[in-house]
ROZA-283240 format. One record per residue (C-alpha): residue number from 1; x, y, z. Coordinates in Angstrom, 3 decimals, always signed. Layout:
<node pos="NUM" u="X" v="Y" w="Z"/>
...
END
This chain:
<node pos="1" u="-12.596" v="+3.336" w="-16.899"/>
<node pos="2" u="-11.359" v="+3.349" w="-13.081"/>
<node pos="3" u="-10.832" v="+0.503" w="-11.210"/>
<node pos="4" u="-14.132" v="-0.359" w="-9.620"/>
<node pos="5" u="-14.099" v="-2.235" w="-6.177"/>
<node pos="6" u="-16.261" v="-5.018" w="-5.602"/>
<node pos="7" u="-16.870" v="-6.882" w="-2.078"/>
<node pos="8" u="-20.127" v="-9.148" w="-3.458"/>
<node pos="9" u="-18.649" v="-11.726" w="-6.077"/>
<node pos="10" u="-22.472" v="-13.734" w="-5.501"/>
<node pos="11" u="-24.136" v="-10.424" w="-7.242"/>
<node pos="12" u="-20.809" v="-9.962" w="-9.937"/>
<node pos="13" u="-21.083" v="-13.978" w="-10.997"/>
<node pos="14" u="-25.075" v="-13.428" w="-11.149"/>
<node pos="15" u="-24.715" v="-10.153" w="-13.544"/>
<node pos="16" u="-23.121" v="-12.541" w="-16.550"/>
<node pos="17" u="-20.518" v="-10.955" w="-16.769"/>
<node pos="18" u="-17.871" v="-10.886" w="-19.378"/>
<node pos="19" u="-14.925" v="-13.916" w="-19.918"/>
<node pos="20" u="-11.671" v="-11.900" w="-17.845"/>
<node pos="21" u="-8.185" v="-11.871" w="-17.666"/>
<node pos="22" u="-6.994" v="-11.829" w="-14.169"/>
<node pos="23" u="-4.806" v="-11.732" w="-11.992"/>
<node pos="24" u="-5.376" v="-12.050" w="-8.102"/>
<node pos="25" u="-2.988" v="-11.489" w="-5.126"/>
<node pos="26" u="-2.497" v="-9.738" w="-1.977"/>
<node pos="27" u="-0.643" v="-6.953" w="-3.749"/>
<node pos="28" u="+0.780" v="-5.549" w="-0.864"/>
<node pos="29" u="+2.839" v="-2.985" w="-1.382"/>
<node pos="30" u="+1.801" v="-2.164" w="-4.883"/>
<node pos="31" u="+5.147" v="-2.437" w="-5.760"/>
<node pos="32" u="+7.398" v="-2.473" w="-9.097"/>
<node pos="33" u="+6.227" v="-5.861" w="-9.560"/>
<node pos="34" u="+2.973" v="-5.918" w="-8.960"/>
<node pos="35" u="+2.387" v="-3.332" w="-11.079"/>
<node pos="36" u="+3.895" v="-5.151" w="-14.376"/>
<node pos="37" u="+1.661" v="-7.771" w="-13.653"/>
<node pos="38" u="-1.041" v="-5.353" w="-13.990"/>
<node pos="39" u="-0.023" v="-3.871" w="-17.257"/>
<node pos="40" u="+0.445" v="-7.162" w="-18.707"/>
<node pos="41" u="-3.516" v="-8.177" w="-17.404"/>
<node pos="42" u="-4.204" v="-5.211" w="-19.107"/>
<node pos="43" u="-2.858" v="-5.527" w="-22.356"/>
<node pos="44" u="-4.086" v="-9.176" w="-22.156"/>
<node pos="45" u="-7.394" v="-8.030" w="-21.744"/>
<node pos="46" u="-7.348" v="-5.346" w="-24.511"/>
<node pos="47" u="-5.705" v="-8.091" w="-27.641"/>
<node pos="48" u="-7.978" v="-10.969" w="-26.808"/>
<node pos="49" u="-11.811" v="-8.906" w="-25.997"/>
<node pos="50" u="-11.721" v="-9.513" w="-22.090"/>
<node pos="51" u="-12.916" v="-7.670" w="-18.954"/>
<node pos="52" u="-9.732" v="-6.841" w="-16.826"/>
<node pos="53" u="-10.091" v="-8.309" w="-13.271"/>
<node pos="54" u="-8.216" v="-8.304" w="-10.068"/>
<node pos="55" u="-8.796" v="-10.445" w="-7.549"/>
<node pos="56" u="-7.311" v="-9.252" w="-3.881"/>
<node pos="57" u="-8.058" v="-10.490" w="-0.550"/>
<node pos="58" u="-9.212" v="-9.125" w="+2.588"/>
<node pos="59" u="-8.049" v="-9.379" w="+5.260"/>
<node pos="60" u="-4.326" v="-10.696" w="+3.941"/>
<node pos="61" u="-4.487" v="-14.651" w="+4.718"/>
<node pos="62" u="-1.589" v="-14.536" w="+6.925"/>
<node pos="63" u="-4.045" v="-12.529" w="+9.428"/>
<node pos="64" u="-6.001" v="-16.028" w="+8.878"/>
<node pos="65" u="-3.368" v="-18.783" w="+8.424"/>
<node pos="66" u="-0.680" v="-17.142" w="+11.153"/>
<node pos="67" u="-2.193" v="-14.577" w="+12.891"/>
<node pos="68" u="+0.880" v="-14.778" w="+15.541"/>
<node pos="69" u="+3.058" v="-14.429" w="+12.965"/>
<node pos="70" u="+1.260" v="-11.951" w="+10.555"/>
<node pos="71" u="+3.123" v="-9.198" w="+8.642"/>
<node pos="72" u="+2.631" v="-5.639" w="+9.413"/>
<node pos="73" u="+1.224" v="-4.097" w="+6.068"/>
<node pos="74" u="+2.749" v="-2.048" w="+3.291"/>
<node pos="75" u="-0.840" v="-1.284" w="+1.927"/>
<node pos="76" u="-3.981" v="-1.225" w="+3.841"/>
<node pos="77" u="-7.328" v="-2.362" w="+2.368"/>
<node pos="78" u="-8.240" v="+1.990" w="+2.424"/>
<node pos="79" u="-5.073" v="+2.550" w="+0.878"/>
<node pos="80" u="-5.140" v="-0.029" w="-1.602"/>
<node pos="81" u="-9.236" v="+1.670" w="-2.680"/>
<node pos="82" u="-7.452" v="+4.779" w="-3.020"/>
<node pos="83" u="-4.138" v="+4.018" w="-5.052"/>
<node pos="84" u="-5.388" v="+1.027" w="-7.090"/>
<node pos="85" u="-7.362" v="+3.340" w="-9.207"/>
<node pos="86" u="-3.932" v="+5.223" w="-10.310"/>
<node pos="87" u="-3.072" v="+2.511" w="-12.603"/>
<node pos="88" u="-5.564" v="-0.309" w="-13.468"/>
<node pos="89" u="-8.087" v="+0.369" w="-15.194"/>
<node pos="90" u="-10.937" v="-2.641" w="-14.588"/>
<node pos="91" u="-12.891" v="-4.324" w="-11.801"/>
<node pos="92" u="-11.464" v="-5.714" w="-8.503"/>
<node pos="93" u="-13.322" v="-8.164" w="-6.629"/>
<node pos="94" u="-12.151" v="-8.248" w="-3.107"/>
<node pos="95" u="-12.446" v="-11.591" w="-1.467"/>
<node pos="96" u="-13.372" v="-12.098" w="+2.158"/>
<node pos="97" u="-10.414" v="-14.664" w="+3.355"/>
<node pos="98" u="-11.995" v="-17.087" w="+5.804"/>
<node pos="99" u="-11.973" v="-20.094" w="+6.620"/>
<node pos="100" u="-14.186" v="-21.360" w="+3.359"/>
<node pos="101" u="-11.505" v="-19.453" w="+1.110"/>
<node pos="102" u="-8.630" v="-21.166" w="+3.283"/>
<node pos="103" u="-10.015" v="-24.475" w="+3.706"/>
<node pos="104" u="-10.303" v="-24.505" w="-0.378"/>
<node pos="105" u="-7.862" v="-26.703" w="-2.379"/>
<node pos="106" u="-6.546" v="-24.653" w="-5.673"/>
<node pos="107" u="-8.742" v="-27.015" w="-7.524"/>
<node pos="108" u="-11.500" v="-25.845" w="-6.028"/>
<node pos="109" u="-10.650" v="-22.114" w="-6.030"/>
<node pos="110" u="-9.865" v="-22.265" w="-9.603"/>
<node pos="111" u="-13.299" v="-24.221" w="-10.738"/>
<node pos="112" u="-16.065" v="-22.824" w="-8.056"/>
<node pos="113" u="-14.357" v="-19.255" w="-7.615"/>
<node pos="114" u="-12.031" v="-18.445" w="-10.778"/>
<node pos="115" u="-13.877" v="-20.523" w="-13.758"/>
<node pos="116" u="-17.601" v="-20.413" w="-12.468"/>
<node pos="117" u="-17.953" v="-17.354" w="-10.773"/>
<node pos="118" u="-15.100" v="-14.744" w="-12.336"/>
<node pos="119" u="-15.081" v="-16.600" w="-15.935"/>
<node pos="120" u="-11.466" v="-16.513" w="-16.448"/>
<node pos="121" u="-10.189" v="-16.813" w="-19.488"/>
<node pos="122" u="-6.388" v="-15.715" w="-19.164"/>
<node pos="123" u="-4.840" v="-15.908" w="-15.158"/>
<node pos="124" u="-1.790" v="-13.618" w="-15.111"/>
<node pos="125" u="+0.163" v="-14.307" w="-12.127"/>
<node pos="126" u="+3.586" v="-13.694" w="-10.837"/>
<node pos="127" u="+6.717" v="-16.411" w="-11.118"/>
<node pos="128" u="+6.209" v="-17.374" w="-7.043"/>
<node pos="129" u="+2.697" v="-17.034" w="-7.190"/>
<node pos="130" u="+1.011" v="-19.847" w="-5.220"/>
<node pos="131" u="-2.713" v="-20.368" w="-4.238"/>
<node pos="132" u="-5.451" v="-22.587" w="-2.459"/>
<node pos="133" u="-4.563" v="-25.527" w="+0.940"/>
<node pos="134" u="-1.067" v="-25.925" w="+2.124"/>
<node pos="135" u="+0.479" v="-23.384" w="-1.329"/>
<node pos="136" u="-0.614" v="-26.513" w="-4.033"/>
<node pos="137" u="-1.583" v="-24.029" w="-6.790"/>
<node pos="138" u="+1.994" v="-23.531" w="-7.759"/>
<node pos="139" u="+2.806" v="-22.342" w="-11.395"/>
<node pos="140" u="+2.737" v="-25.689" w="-12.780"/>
<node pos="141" u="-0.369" v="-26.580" w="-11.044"/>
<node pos="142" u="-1.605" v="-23.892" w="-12.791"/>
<node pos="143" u="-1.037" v="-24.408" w="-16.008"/>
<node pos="144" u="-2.527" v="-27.929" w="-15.376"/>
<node pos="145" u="-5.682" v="-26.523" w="-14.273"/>
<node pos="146" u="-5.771" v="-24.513" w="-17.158"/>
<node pos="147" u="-5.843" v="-26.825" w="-19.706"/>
<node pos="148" u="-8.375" v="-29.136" w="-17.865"/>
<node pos="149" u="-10.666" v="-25.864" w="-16.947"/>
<node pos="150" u="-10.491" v="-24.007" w="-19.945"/>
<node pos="151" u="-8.269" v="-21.151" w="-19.656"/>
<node pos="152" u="-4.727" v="-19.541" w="-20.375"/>
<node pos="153" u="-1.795" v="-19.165" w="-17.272"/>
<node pos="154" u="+0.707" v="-16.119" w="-18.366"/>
<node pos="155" u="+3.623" v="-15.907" w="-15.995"/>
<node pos="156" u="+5.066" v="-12.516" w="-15.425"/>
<node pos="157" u="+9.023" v="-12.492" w="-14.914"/>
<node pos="158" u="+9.642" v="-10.767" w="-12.104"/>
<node pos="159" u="+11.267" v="-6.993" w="-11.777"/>
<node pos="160" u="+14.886" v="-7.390" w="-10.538"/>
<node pos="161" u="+16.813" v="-4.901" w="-8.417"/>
<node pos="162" u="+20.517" v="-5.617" w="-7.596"/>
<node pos="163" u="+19.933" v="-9.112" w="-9.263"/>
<node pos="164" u="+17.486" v="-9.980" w="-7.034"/>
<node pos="165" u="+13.169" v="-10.067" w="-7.529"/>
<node pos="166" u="+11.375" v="-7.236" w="-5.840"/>
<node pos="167" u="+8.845" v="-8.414" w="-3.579"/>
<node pos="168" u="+6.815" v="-7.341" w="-0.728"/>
<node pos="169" u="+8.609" v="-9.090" w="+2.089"/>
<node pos="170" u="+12.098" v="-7.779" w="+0.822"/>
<node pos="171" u="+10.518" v="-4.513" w="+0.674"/>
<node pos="172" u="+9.239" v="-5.011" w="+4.693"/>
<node pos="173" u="+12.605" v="-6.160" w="+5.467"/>
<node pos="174" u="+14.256" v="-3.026" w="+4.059"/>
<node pos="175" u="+11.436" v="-0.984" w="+6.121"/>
<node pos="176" u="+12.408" v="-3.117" w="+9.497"/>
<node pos="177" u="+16.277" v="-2.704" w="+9.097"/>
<node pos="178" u="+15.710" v="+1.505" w="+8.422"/>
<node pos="179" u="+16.426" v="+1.032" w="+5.253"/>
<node pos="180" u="+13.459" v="+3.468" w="+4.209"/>
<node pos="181" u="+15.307" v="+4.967" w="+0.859"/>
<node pos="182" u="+16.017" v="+1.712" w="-0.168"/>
<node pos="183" u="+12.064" v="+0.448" w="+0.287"/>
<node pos="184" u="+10.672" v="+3.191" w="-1.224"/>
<node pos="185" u="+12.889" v="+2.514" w="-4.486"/>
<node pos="186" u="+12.117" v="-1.241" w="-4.422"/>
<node pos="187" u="+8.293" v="+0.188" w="-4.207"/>
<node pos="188" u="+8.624" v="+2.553" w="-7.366"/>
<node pos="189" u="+6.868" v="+5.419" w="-5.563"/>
<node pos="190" u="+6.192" v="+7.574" w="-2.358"/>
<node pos="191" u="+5.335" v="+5.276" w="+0.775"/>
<node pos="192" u="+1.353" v="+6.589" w="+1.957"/>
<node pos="193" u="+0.270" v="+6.421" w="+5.515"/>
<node pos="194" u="-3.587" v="+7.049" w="+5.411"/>
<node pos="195" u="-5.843" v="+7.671" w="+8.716"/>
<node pos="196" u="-8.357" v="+10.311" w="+10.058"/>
<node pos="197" u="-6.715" v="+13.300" w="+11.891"/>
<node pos="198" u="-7.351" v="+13.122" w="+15.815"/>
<node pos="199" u="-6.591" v="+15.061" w="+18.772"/>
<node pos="200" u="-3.294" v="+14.961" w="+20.176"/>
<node pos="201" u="-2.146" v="+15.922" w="+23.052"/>
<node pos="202" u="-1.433" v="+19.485" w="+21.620"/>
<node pos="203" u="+1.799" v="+19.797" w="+22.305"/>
<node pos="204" u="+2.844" v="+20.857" w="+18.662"/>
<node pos="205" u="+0.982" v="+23.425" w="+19.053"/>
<node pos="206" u="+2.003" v="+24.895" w="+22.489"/>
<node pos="207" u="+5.695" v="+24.290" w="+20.747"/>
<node pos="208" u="+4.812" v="+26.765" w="+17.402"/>
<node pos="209" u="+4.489" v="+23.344" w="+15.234"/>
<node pos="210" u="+1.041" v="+22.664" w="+15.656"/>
<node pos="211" u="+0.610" v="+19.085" w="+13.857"/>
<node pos="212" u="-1.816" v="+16.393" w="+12.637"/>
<node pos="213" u="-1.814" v="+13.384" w="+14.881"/>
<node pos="214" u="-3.066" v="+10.739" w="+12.300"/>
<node pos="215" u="-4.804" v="+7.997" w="+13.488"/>
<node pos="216" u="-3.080" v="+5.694" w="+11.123"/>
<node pos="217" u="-4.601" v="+1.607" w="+10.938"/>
<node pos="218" u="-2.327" v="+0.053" w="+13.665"/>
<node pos="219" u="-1.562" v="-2.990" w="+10.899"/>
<node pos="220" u="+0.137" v="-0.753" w="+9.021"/>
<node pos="221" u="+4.133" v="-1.266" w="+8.903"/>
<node pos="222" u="+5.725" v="+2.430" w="+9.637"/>
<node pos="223" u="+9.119" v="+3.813" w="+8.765"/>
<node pos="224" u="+11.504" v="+4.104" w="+10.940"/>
<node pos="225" u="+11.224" v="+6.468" w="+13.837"/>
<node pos="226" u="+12.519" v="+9.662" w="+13.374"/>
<node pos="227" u="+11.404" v="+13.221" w="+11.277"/>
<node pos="228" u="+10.842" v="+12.917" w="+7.791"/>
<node pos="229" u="+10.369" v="+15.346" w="+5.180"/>
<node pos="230" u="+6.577" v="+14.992" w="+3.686"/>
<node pos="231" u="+3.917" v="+15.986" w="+1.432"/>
<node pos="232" u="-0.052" v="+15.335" w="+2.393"/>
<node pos="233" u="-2.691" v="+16.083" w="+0.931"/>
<node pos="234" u="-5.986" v="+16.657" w="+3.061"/>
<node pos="235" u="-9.625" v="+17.704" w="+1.478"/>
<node pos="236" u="-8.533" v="+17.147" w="-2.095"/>
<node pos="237" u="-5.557" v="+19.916" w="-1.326"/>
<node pos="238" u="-1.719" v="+19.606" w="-1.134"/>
<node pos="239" u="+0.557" v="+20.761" w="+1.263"/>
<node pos="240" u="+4.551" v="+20.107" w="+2.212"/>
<node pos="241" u="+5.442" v="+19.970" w="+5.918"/>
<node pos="242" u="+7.591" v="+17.661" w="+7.757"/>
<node pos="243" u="+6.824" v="+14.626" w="+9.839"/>
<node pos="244" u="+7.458" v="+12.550" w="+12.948"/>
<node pos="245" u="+7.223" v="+9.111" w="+13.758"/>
<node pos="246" u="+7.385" v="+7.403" w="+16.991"/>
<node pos="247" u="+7.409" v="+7.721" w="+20.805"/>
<node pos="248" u="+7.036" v="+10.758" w="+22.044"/>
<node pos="249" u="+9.020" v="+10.863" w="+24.904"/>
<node pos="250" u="+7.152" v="+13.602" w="+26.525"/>
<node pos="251" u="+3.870" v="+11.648" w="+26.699"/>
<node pos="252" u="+4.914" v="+8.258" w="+28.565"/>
<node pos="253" u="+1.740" v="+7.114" w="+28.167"/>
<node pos="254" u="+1.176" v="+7.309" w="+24.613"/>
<node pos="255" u="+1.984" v="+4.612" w="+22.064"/>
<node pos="256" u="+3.612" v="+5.356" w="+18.245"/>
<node pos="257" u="+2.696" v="+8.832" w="+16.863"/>
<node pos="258" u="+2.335" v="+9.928" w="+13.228"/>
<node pos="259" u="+2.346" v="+13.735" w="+13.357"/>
<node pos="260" u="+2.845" v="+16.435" w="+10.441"/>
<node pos="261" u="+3.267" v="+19.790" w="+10.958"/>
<node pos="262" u="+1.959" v="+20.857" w="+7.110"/>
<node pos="263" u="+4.031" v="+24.250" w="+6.255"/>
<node pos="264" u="+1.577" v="+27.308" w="+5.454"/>
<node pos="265" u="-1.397" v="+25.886" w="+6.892"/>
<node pos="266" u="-3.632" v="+27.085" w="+9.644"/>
<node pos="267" u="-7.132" v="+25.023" w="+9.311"/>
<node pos="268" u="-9.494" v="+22.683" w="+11.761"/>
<node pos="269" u="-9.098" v="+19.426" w="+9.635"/>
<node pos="270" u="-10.504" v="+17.580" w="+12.730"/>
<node pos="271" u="-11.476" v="+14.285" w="+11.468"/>
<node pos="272" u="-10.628" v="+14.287" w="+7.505"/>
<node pos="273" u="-8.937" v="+12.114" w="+6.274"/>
<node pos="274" u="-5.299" v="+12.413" w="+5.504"/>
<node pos="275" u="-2.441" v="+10.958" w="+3.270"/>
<node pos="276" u="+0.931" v="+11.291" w="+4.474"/>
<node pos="277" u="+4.027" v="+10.879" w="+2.067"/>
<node pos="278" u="+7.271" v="+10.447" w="+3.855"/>
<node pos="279" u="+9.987" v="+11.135" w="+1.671"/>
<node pos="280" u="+13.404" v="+11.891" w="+3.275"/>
<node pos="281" u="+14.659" v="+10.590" w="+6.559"/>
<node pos="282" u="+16.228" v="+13.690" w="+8.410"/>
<node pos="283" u="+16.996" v="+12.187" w="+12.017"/>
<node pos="284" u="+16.505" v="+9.522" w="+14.112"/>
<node pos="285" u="+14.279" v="+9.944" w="+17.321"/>
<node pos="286" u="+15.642" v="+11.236" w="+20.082"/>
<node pos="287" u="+14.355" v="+12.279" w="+23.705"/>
<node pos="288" u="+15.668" v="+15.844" w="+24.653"/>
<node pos="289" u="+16.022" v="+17.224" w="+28.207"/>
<node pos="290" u="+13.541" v="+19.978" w="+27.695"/>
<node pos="291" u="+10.806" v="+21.721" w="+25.779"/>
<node pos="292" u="+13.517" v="+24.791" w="+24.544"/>
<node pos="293" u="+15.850" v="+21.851" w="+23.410"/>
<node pos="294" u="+13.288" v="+20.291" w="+21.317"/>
<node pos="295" u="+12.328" v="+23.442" w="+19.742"/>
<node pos="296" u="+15.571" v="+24.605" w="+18.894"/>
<node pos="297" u="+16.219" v="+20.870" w="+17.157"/>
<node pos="298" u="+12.868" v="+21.784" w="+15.579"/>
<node pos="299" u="+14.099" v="+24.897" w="+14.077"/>
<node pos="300" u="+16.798" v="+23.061" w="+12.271"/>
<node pos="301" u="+14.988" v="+20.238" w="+11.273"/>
<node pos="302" u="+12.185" v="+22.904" w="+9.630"/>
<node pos="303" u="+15.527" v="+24.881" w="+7.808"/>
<node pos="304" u="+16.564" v="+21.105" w="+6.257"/>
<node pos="305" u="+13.501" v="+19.753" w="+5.208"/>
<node pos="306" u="+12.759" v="+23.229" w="+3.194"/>
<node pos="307" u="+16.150" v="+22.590" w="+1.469"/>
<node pos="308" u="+14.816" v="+18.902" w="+1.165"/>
<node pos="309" u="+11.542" v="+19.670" w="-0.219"/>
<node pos="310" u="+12.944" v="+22.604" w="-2.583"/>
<node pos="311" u="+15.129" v="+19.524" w="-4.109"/>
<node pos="312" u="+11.894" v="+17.234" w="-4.118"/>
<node pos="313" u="+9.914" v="+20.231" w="-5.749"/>
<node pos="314" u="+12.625" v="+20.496" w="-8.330"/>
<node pos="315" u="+12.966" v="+17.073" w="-9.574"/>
<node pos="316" u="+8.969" v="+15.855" w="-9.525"/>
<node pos="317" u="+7.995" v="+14.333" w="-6.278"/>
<node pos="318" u="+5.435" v="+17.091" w="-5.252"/>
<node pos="319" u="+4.074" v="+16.361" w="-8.377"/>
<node pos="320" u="+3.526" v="+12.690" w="-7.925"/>
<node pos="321" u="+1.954" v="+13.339" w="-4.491"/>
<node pos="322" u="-0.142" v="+15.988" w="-5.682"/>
<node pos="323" u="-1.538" v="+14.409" w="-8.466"/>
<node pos="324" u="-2.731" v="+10.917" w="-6.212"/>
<node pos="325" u="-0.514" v="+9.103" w="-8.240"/>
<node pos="326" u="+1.286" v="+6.113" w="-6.454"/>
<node pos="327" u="+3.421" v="+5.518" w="-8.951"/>
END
């Protein structure tokens, strides 16, 4: 069974549902990490007769508890409908996080929302995890509440790379320093930017590289600037091209662009939605003196991503994009 989204937990705790193992987060990302903690919730699940459940929130708290300081996201809410399904298999109950869910104490998230409403038999939550007021539902809070409320706390180890845990924020650091190669490993798979394609300005195009503007969710933390090689895949169909990100320097008006000019591929697509996989950084952005400059740097960055994407095809990455599967 595919994951199954759910955005009313009144009508899920009304259905009677089963007793779950679960595990709840942000998840953003849906990194290395995160995804052990899901194979463990289900393999809990499957030894001891329980529903598998996760438990994500919407929008990400920090929008809520900060939102001068909130993050830029590795995973929007679309993305995480779309990718989630790749590898759990269960029901996710997606929380509205206002300021009922914020104002709650872990106590109380743990007896009115967890216990009475979810029936949570088995929490499986990662070695930092913290929830409810001011962080208090620390691990050993946890495992307190547990015992007095009825049900099991596992605590998944987490997944180290160069001795250290991956997490989302070191993966959003990497991003913000340019260290794109680097955040994609820590991830475990291809980095997705989803949107609807717009109308640009057309001057792909007018160049010979006609391209999809994408009209990506502005929350959404982008690599850094520069042409990538990518795969997409548009109307259920997959395509390689290559890909820029950032100002383009002959619109002075416009803001941060996410553009890909998909190789062998002449349609309207006009409002579909799109998935964008950046996978090598070629270059960084740079602002050329005229039109016949930036299509000659074009030209060569077309003749390197084919040798990029030949590579890619060669040791599985086309199939990993082509086959929706984040991981």
């Amino acid at each position: 069974m595919k994951a199954q989204f759910i955005r009313d937990i009144e009508k899920y705790a009304s259905e009677g549902t089963s007793f779950a193992a679960a595990t709840l987060g942000t998840f953003d990302g849906i990194h290395l990490g995160h995804k052990a903690i899901f194979e463990r919730v289900q393999a809990e699940a499957e030894a001891n007769g329980l529903a598998p459940l996760l438990v994500t929130f919407h929008p990400h708290p920090r929008v809520v508890l900060t939102p001068d300081n909130a993050p830029q996201l590795l995973t929007t809410i679309e993305e995480k409908e779309h990718f989630i399904p790749d590898f759990f298999s269960g029901k996710v109950i997606v929380i509205k996080f206002d300021e009922e869910i914020r104002n709650m104490s872990a106590e109380q998230f743990v007896k009115n929302i967890l216990v009475e409403k979810l029936r949570v038999k088995k929490l499986i939550v990662g070695f930092d995890h913290v929830l409810g007021k001011d962080r208090g539902g620390d691990s050993e809070e946890l495992v307190r509440l547990g015992g007095k409320y009825g049900f099991e706390v596992v605590i998944v180890e987490p997944i180290m790379r160069d001795a250290k845990p991956v997490s989302s924020t070191r993966i959003r650091e990497a991003m913000l320093s340019g260290n794109f190669d680097e955040a994609t490993d820590l991830l475990g798979h291809q980095y997705a930017i989803f949107g609807t394609v717009m109308r640009g300005m057309g001057l792909g195009r007018k160049l010979g590289y006609p391209t999809a503007n994408v009209d990506y969710n502005k929350i959404k933390l982008l690599p850094p600037e520069g042409v990538y090689s990518c795969w997409v895949t548009v109307k259920d169909e997959h395509y390689s091209g290559m890909m820029f990100i950032g100002k383009n320097h002959f619109d002075p008006r416009g803001g941060i662009s996410v553009e890909a000019n998909l190789f062998d591929f002449d349609e309207d697509i006009y409002d579909e939605e799109i998935y964008v996989y950046p996978t090598r950084f070629v270059r960084g952005n740079q602002k050329f003196d005229s039109k016949d400059e930036l299509i000659a740097q074009m030209k060569k960055d077309r003749e390197i991503v084919i040798e990029i994407l030949k590579e890619e095809k060669s040791n599985g990455i086309e199939k990993r994009a082509q086959s929706s599967n984040y991981c």
